[in-house]
C-alpha positions as protocol buffer text, in pm:
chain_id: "A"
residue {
  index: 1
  type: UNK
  ca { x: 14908 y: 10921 z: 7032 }
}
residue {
  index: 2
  type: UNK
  ca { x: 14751 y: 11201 z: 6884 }
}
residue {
  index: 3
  type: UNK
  ca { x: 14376 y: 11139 z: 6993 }
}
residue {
  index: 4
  type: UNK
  ca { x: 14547 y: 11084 z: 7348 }
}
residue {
  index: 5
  type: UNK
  ca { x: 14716 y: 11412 z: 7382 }
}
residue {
  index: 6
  type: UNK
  ca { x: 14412 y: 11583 z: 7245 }
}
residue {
  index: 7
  type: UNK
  ca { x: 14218 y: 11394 z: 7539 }
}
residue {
  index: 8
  type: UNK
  ca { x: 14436 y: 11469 z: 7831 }
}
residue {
  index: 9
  type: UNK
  ca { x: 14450 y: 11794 z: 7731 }
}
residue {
  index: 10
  type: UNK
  ca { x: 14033 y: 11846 z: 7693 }
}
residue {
  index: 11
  type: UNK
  ca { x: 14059 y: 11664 z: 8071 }
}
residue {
  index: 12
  type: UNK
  ca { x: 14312 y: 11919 z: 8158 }
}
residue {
  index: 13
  type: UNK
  ca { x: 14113 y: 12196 z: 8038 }
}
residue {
  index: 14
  type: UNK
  ca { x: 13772 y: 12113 z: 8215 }
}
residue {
  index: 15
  type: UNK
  ca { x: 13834 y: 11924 z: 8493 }
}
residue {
  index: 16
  type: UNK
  ca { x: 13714 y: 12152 z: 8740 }
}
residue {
  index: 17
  type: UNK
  ca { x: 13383 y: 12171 z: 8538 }
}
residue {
  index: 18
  type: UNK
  ca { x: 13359 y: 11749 z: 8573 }
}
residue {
  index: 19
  type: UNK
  ca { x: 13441 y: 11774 z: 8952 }
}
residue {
  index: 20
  type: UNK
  ca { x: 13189 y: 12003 z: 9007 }
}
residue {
  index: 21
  type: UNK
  ca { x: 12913 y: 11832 z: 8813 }
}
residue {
  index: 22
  type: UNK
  ca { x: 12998 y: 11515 z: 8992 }
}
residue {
  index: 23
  type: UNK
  ca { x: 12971 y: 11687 z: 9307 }
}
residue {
  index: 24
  type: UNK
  ca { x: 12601 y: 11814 z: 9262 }
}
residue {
  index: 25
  type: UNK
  ca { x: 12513 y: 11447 z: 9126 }
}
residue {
  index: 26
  type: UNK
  ca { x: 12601 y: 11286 z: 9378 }
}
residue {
  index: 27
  type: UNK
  ca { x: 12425 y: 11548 z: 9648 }
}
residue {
  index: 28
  type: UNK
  ca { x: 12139 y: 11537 z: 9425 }
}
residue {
  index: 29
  type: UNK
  ca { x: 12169 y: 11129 z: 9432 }
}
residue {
  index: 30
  type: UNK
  ca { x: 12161 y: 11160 z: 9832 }
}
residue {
  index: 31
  type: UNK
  ca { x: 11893 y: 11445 z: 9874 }
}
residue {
  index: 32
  type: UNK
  ca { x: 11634 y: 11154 z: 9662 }
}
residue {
  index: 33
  type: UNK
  ca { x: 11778 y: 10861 z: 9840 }
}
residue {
  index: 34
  type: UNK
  ca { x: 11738 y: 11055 z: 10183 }
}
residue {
  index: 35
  type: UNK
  ca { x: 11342 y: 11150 z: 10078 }
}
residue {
  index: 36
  type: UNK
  ca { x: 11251 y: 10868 z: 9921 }
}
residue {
  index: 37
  type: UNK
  ca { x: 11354 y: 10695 z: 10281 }
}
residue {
  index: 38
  type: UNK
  ca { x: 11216 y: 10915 z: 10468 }
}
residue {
  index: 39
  type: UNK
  ca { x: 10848 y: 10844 z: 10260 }
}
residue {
  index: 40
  type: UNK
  ca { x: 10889 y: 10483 z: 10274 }
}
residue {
  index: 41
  type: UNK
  ca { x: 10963 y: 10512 z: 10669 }
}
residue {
  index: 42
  type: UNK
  ca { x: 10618 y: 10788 z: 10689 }
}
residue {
  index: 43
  type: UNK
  ca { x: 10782 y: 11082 z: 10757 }
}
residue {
  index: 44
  type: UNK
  ca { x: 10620 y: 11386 z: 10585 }
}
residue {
  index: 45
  type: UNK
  ca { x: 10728 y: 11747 z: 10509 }
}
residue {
  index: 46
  type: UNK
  ca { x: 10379 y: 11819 z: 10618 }
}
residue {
  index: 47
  type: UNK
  ca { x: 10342 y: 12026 z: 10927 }
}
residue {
  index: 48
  type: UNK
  ca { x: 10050 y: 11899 z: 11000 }
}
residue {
  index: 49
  type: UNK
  ca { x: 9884 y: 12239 z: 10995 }
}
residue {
  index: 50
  type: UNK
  ca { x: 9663 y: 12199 z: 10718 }
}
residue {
  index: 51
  type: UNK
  ca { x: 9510 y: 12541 z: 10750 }
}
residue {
  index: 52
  type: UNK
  ca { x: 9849 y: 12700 z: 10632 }
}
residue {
  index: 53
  type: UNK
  ca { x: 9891 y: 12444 z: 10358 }
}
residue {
  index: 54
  type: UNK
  ca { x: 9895 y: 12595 z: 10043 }
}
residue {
  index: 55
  type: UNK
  ca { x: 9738 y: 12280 z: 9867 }
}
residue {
  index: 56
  type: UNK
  ca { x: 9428 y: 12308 z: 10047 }
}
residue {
  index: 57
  type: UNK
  ca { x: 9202 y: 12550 z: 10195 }
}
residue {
  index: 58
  type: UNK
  ca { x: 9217 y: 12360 z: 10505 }
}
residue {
  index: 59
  type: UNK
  ca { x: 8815 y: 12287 z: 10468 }
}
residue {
  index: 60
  type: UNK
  ca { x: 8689 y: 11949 z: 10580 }
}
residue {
  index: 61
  type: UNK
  ca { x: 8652 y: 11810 z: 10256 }
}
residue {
  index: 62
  type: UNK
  ca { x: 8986 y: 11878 z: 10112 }
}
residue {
  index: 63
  type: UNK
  ca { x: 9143 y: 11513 z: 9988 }
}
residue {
  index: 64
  type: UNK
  ca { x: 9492 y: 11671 z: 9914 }
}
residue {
  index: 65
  type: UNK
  ca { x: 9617 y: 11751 z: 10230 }
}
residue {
  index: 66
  type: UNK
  ca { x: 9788 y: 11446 z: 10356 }
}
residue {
  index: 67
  type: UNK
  ca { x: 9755 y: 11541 z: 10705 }
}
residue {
  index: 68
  type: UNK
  ca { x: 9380 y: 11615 z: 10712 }
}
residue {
  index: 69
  type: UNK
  ca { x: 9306 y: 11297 z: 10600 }
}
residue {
  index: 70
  type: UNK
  ca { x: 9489 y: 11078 z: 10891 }
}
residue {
  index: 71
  type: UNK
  ca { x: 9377 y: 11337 z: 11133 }
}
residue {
  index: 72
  type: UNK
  ca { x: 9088 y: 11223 z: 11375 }
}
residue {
  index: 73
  type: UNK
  ca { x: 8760 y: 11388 z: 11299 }
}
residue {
  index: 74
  type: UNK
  ca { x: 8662 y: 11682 z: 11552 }
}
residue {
  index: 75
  type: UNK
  ca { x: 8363 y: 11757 z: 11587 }
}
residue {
  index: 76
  type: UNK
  ca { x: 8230 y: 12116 z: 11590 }
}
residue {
  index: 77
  type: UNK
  ca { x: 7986 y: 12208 z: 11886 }
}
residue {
  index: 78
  type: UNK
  ca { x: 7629 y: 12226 z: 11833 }
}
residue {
  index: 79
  type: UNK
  ca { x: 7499 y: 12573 z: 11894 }
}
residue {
  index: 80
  type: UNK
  ca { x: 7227 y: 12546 z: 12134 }
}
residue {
  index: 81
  type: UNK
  ca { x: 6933 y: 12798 z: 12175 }
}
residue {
  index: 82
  type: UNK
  ca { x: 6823 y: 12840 z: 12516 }
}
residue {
  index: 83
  type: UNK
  ca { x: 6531 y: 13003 z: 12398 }
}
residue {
  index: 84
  type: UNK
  ca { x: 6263 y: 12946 z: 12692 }
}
């Protein structure tokens, strides 16, 4: 009976401290369950504006911006010389 009252009592003492850190598990278990759906579904925290990204430099031949690499390919114009 001893170890019992010395348990309800420890309880007692911190059970704001256990409600609280089963609070911010479980909104930490949601946050991850929410993002990791979100990935498998495609969605991206990505902007899309790679120039802004601070991965990348927002050059053509970065590989880590996400978004630059399922963007379509523009082309820059040609500079022409109309030297006659």
């Amino acid at each position: 009976m001893k170890g019992r009252d010395n348990m309800l009592a420890w309880l007692s003492a911190n059970l704001i401290n256990i409600v609280l850190i089963a609070v911010i598990v479980l909104i930490t278990g949601m946050l991850i369950r929410s993002m990791i759906r979100d990935r498998k579904a495609g969605k991206s925290s990505c902007g899309g504006n790679c120039a802004s990204c601070g991965v990348c430099s927002g050059c053509s031949t970065c590989n880590k911006c996400s978004m630059m690499n399922s963007a379509p390919a523009t082309k820059k114009p040609v500079p022409t010389s109309d030297q006659n």
